[in-house]
N, C-alpha and C positions, 0 to 999 in steps of 0.2 A: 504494500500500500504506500502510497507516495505522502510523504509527510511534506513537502514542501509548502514554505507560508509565505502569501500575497498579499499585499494591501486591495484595496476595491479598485484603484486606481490601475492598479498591474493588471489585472485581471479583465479592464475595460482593456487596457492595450494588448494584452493576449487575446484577446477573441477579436479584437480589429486585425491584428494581425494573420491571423487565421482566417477572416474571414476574406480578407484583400488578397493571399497567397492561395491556400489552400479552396476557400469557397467561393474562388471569384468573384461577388458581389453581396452587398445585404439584400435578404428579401426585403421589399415595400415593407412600409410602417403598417398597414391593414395584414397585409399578409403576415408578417412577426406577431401582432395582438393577434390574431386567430389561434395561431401555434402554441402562444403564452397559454390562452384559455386552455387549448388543448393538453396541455404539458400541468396547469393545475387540478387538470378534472382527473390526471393521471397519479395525483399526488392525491388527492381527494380522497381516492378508491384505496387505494393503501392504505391511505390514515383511516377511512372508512369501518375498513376490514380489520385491522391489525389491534386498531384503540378501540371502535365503536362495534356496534351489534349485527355489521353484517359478518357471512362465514365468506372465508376464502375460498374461490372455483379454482379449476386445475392450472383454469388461463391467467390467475392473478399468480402464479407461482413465478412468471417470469418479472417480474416486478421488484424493484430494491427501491426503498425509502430514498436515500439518501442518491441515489442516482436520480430517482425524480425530481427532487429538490435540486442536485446541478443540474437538469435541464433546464428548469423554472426558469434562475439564476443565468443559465448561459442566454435565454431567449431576453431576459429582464435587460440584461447586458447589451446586449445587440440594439433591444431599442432604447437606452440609453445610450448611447454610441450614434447612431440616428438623426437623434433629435438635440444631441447635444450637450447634453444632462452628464454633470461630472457627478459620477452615485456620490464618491467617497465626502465631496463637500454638502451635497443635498443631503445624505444620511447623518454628519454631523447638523446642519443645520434643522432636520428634523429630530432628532434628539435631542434639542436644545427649545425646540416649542414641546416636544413631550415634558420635559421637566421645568420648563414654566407653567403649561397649560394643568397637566395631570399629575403636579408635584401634591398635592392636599386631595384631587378627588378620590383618587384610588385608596389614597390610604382613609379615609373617610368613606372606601363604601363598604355596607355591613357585609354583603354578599360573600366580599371575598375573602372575609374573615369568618366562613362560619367552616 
């Protein structure tokens, strides 16, 4: 298993990289969101089956968690890459509205502490 660690940054420029060499072009912004949806309804079914109250068929045997979520992730990527969207500074800067915004609600809701 490959241990090797990437910022969000590296990983936008390996998949542009691969996608200008190896994949000769990005699919269309419409066509990548199809694929996303695709790629989380593939993640859905796992987590479905594995955590929730469906059983596993013979056909979800080919299915690995954690490679669904790199797909997700590589397609998330690609259209980030797209449209221009640098993740690593929009993820800090969305972390940053999370703990102003939801710094008291959460911890203030009973639900999650029961």
């Amino acid at each position: 298993m490959n241990k090797q660690k990437l910022t969000i940054s590296e990983a936008q420029k390996m998949v542009d990289e691969w996608i200008t060499t190896v994949g000769v072009r990005y699919f269309n912004e419409l066509t990548n969101m199809a694929i996303l949806i695709e790629e989380v309804g593939e993640l859905a079914r796992i987590i479905a089956r594995k955590y929730g109250d469906q059983s596993f068929k013979k056909s979800d045997e080919k299915y690995d968690l954690a490679d669904e979520m790199a797909d997700v992730l590589w397609v998330l990527i690609c259209l980030a890459n797209q449209t221009g969207v640098d993740l690593n500074s929009a993820f800090l800067k969305n972390m940053e509205k999370k703990n102003n915004r939801d710094r008291d609600r959460h911890q203030n809701n009973k639900k999650l502490r029961e």
